[in-house]
C-alpha positions in Angstrom: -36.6 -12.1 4.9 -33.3 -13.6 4.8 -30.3 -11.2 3.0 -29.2 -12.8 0.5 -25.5 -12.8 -1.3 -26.6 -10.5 -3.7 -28.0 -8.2 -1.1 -24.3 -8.4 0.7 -22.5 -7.4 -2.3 -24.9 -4.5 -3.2 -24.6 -2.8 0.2 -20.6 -3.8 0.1 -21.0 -1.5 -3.1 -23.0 1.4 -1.9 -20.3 1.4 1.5 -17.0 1.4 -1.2 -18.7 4.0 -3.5 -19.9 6.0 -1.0 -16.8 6.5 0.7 -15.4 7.2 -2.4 -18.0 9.8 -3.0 -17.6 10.9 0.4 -13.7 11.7 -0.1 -13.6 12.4 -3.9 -13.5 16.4 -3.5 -10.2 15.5 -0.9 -8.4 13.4 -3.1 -9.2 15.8 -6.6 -7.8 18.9 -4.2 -5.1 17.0 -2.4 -3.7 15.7 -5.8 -3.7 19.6 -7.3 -2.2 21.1 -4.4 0.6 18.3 -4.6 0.7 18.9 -8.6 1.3 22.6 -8.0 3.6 21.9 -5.5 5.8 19.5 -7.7 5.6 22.3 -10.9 6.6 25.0 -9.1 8.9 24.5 -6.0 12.0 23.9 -7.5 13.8 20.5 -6.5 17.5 21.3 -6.5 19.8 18.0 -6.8 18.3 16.3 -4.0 21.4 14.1 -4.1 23.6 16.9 -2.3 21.1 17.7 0.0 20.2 14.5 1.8 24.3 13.6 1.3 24.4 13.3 5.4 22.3 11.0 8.1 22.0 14.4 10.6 18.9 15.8 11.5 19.3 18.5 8.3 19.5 15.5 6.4 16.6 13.8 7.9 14.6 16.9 7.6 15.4 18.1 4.5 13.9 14.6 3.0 11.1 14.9 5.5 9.9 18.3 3.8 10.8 16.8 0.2 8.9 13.7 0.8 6.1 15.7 1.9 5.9 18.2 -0.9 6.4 14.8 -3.4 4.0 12.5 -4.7 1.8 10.0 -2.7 2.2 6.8 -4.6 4.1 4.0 -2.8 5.9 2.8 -6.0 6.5 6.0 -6.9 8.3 6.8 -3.3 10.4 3.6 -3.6 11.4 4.4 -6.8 12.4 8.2 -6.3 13.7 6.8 -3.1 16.4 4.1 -5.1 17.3 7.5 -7.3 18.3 9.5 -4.3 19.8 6.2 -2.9 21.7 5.4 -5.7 23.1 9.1 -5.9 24.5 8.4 -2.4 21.9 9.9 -0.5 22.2 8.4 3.3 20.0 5.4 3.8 18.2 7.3 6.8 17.4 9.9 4.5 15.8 7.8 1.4 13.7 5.8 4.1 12.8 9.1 5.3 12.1 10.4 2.0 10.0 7.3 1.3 7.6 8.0 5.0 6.8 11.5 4.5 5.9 10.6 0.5 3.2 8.2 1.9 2.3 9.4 5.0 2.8 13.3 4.9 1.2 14.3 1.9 -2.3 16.5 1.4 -4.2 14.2 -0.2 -3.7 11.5 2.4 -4.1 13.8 5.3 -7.9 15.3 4.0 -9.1 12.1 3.4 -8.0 10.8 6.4 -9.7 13.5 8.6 -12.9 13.0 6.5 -13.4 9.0 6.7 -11.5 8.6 10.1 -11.8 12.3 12.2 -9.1 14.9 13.4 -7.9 12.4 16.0 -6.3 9.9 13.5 -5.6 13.0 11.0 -3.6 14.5 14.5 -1.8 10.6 15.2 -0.8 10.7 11.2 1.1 13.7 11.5 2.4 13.4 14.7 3.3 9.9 14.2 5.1 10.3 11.1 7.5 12.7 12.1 8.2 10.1 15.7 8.0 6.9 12.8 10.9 9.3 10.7 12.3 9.7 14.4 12.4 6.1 15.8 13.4 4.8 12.0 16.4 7.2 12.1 17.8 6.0 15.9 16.9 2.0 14.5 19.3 2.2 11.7 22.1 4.4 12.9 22.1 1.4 16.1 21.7 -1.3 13.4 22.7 -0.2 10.0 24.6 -3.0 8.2 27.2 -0.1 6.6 29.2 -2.5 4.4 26.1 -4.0 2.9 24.4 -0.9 1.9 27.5 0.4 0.0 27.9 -3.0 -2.1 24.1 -2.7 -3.0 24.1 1.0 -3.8 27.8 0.0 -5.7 26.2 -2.8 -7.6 23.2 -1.0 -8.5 25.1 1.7 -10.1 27.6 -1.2 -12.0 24.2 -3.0 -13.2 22.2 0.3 -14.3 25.8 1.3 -16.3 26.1 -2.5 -17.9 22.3 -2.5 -19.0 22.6 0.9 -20.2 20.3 2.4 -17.8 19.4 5.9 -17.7 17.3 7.9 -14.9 14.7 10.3 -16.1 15.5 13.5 -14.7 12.4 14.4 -13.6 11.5 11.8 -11.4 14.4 9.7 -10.9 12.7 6.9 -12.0 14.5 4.4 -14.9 13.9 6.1 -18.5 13.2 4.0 -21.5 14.6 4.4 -25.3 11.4 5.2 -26.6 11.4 8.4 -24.6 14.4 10.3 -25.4 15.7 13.4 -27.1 18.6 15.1 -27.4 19.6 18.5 -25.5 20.5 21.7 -27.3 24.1 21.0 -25.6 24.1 17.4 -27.4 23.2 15.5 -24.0 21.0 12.3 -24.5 18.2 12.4 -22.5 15.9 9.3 -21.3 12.6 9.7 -19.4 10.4 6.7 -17.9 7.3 8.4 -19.6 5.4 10.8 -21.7 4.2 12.7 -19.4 7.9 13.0 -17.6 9.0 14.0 -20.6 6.8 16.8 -21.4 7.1 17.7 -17.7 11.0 18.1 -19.0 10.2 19.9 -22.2 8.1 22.1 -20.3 10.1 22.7 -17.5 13.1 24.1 -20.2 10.7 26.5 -22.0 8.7 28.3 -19.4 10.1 31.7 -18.1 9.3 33.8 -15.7 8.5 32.9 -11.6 5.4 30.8 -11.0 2.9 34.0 -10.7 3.8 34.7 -14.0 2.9 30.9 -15.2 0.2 30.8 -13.2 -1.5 33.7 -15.4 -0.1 31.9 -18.4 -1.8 28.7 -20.6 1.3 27.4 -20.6 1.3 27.3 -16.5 -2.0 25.2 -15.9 -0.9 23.0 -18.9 2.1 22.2 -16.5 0.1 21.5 -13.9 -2.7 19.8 -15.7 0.1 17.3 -16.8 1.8 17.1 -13.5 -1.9 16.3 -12.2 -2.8 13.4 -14.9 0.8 11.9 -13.9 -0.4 11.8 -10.2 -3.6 10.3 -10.8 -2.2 8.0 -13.4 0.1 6.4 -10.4 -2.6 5.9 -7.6 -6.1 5.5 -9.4 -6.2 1.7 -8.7 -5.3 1.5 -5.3 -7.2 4.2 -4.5 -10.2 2.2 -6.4 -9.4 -1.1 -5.0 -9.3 0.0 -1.4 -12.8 1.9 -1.4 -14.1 -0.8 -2.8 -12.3 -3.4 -0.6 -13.1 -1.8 2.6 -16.6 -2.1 1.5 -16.6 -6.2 1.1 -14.6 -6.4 4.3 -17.2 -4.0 6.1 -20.3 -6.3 4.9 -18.4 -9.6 4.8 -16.1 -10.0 7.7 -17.4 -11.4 10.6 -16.9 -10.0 13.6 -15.5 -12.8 15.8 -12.4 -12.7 12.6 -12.2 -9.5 14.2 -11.9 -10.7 17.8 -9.6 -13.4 17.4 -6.9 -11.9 15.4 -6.8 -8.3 17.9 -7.0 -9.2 21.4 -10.0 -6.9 22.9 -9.4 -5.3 26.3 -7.1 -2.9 27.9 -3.7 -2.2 28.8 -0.1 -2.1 27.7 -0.4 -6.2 26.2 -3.6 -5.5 24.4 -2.3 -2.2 22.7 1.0 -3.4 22.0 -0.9 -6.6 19.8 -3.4 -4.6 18.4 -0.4 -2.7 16.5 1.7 -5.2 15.7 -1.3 -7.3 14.4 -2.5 -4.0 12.3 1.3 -3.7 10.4 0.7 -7.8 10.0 -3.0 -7.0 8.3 -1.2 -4.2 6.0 1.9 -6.2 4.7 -0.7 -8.7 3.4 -3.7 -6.4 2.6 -1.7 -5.5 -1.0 -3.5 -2.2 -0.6 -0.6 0.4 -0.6 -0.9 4.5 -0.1 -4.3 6.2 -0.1 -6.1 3.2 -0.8 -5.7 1.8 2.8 -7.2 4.6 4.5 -10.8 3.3 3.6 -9.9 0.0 4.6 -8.7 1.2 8.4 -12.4 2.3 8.5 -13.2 -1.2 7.9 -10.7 -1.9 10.6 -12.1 1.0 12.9 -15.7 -0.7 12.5 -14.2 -4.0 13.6 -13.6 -2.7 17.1 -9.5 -2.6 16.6 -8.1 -0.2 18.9 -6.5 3.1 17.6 -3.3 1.7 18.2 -3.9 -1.3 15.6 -5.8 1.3 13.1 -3.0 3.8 13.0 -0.4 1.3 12.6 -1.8 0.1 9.6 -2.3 3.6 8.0 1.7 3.3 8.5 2.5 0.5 7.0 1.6 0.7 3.1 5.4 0.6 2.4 5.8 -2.6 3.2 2.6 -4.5 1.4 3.6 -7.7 -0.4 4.1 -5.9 -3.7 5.7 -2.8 -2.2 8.5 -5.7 -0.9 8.7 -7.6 -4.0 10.2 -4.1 -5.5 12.7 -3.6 -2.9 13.6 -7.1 -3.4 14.4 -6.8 -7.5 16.3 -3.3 -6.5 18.2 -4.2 -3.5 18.3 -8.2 -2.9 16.7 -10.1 -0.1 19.1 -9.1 2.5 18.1 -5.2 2.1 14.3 -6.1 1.8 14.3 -8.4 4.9 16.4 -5.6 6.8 13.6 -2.8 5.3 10.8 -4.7 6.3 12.6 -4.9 9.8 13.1 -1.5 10.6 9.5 -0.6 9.1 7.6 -3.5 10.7 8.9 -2.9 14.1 8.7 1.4 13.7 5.5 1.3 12.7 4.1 -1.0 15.4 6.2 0.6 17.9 4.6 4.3 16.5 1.0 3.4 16.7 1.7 1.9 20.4 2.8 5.2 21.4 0.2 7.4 19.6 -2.4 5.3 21.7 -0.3 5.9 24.9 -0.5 9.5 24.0 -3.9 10.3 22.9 -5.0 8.1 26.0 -3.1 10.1 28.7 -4.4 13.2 26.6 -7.8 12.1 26.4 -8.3 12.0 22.7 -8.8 8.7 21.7 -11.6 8.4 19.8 -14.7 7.0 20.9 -15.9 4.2 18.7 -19.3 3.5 20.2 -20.6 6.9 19.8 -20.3 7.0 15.9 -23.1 5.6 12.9 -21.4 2.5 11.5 -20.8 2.4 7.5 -23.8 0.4 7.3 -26.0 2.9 8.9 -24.6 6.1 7.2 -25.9 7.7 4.3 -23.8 8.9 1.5 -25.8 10.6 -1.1 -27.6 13.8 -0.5 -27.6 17.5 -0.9 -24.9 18.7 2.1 -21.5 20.4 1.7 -19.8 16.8 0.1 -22.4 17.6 -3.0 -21.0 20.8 -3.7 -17.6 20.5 -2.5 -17.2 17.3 -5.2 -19.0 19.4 -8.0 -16.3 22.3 -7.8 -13.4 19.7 -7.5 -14.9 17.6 -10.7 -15.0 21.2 -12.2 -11.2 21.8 -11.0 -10.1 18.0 -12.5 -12.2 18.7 -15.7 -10.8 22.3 -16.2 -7.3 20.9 -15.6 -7.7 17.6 -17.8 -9.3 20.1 -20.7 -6.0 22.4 -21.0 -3.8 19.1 -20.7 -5.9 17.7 -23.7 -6.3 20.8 -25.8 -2.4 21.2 -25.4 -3.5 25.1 -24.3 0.4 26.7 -23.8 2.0 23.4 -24.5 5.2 23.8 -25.8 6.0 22.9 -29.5 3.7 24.1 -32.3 3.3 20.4 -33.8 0.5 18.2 -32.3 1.3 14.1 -32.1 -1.6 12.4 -34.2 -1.7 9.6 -31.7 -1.6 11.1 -28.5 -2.4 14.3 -28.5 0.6 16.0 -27.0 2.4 19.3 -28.0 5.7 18.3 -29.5 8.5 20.0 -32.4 10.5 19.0 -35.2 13.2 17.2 -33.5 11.3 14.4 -32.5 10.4 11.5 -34.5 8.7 12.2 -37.8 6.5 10.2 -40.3 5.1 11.0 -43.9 2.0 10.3 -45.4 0.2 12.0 -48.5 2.7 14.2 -48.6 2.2 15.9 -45.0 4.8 15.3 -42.3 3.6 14.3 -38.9 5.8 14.7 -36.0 5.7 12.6 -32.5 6.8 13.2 -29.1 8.2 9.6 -29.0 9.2 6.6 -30.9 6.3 4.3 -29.9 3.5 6.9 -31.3 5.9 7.0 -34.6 5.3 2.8 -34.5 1.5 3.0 -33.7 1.3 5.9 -36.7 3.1 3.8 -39.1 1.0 0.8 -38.3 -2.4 2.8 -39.0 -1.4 5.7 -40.9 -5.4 6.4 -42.1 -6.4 6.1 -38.5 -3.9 8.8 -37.2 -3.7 11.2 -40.4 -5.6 14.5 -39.7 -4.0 16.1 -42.9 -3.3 19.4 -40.2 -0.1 18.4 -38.3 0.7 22.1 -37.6 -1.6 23.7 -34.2 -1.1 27.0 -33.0 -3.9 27.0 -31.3 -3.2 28.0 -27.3 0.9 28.3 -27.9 2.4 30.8 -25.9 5.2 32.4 -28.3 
């Protein structure tokens, strides 16, 4: 019987979703091990730190990036903070590699869709990509132009009023503001930053102390939505990407756009054709690691694979930010440096591995098709304690267990006090952790009203 269409996009579905399944447990305990991380290592003003192009400087926003988040716009945008503070442009770029190529989450699911090989090339190769990126632009580095941009940035931001959250560096908005004991006006881009704020100001004590504390896993349960909030739909959108191209792609696309073969010609295309694929994939951070297994089942060599695992920094989208922050000349000069690192990275992690003997060997592995990704093994029960672990974490967040503030917003939910925003309706007062709940309240007050605007419940006094 012939497969129909329908038949094509079912299996394209079981392949996305089972990848997904297969790599769920990675991502839920790569995403709280990186939300612990960002609660409770202090970041001292990064600014001062990565002030220098040496290799301190290099590797100081190395270890940062890799201890950060794994979102690409999130990278870029902490990356124009420290920027903008007059961090060295080595360091940002830097900053912005190991944020999308160094982190936990990446590297599990990595080693569980693609094998220890590619999860050895990622690691390695990101420190040489942070390596060869740092000798490119101190040969290349267009000084002048990078001091007018970071000069006009700052003269734009002060014009249009512009404030950077100080959590994340990231531009705050007037909705999310409140005012220090010390008088200071404070913007954040978020709610969640700005709890992230409020908590960060009212918990005492070093992290063992929090960590037996309501107030500590609150801190991480909002750190942890924050993280998920950024990278849900390209991690989504690649699982189930990789899936169509798996089931739809022909192989002779395959064979015609990455020359098959051997030697230095073949593995010099095969990366720069795998940077090409990423740029216009629009699948940034984790979301194209599924899709290099589509690439992987193509027959692509490692070189082309790796290189694309690279490259989410410079997707389509990913440009069209550096372009509104920097201007076409910085974008085009970005894309540069990154386009020809990354190939150049993956052609030497296939030298390598070859003339070690590690280069994975396609043929011997099941295809997607063939695999099965549903049963009773270790992925069943490793996923059912990490839904347990995102559940527990999400049920303290929304309970506001040890959240700071004894008032609860009637819109959203979150822990807040009597300095922020405050409404009244039959004669109870209703406080809210931002201006745009105080809007939504006053547009529905029956909706919102509980009658009990005061919860103790859970607050650590």
């Amino acid at each position: 019987m012939q497969p129909t269409i329908l038949d094509g996009v079912l299996e394209a579905l079981r392949i996305g979703v089972g990848f997904l399944w297969t790599a769920a447990w990675a991502i839920i305990m790569g995403l709280t091990v990186t939300s612990l991380v960002q609660v409770y290592v202090s970041k001292e003003r990064m600014a001062k730190v990565l002030g220098d192009g040496d290799i301190a400087g290099v590797t100081k926003a190395t270890v940062f990036g890799a201890a950060s988040s794994g979102c690409s716009f999130g990278a870029v945008a902490i990356g124009k903070g420290l920027f903008k503070k007059g961090a060295h442009t080595v360091n940002f770029l830097a900053f912005m590699f190991a944020s999308t190529n160094l982190i936990v989450e990446l590297g599990l699911m990595i080693l569980i869709l693609l094998g220890w090989e590619f999860l050895l090339a990622e690691l390695l190769g990101g420190l040489v990509l942070i390596a060869v990126m740092a000798v490119i632009v101190h040969l290349t580095l267009p000084e002048n132009l990078f001091d007018e941009v970071r000069d006009t940035l700052n003269e734009r931001d002060r014009e249009s009023g512009v404030t950077e959250d100080p959590t994340c560096g990231m531009e705050g908005k007037q909705e999310y503001s409140l005012t220090t004991d010390g008088g200071e006006r404070l913007q954040f881009c978020s709610e969640g930053c700005m709890e992230t704020y409020l908590q960060e100001t009212s918990s005492s004590g070093g992290w063992r102390d929090e960590l037996l504390s309501w107030g500590g896993w609150y801190r991480v349960g909002n750190q942890y939505r924050k993280e998920w909030s950024m990278i849900w739909k390209d991690v989504i959108a690649g699982f189930l990407i990789s899936g169509f191209v798996i089931v739809f792609v022909p192989q002779w696309v395959w064979n015609a756009l990455f020359i098959q073969g051997d030697g230095l010609l073949v593995t010099a295309e095969n990366a720069v054709m795998g940077v090409a694929i990423a740029v216009l994939s629009f699948v940034g951070s984790m979301g194209n690691v599924p899709f290099a297994v589509a690439l992987w089942g193509g027959g692509i060599s490692f070189a082309g694979v790796i290189a694309f695992v690279y490259a989410d920094l410079i997707t389509i989208p990913v440009l069209n930010v550096y372009r509104k922050y920097y201007g076409w000349q910085i974008m085009l000069y970005i894309l540069g440096v990154f386009f020809v690192t990354m190939a150049f990275t993956g052609f030497l992690m296939e030298l390598l591995f070859n003339a070690l003997g590690i280069v994975p060997n396609l043929a011997g592995g099941e295809t997607a098709t063939d695999q099965t990704y549903f049963e009773l093994n270790y992925t069943f029960y490793l996923n059912l304690i990490a839904f347990a672990l995102s559940g527990f974490l999400l049920y303290v967040y929304r309970r506001g267990l040890g959240a700071p503030g004894q008032y609860r917003d009637p819109v959203c939910g979150m822990r807040t006090d009597d300095s922020g925003p405050a409404a009244t309706h039959d004669d109870e007062t209703y406080y809210f952790c931002s201006q745009t709940c105080e809007k939504t309240f006053e547009e529905k007050p029956g909706e919102y009203a509980t009658g009990h605007p005061m919860e103790m419940d859970g607050h650590n006094h």
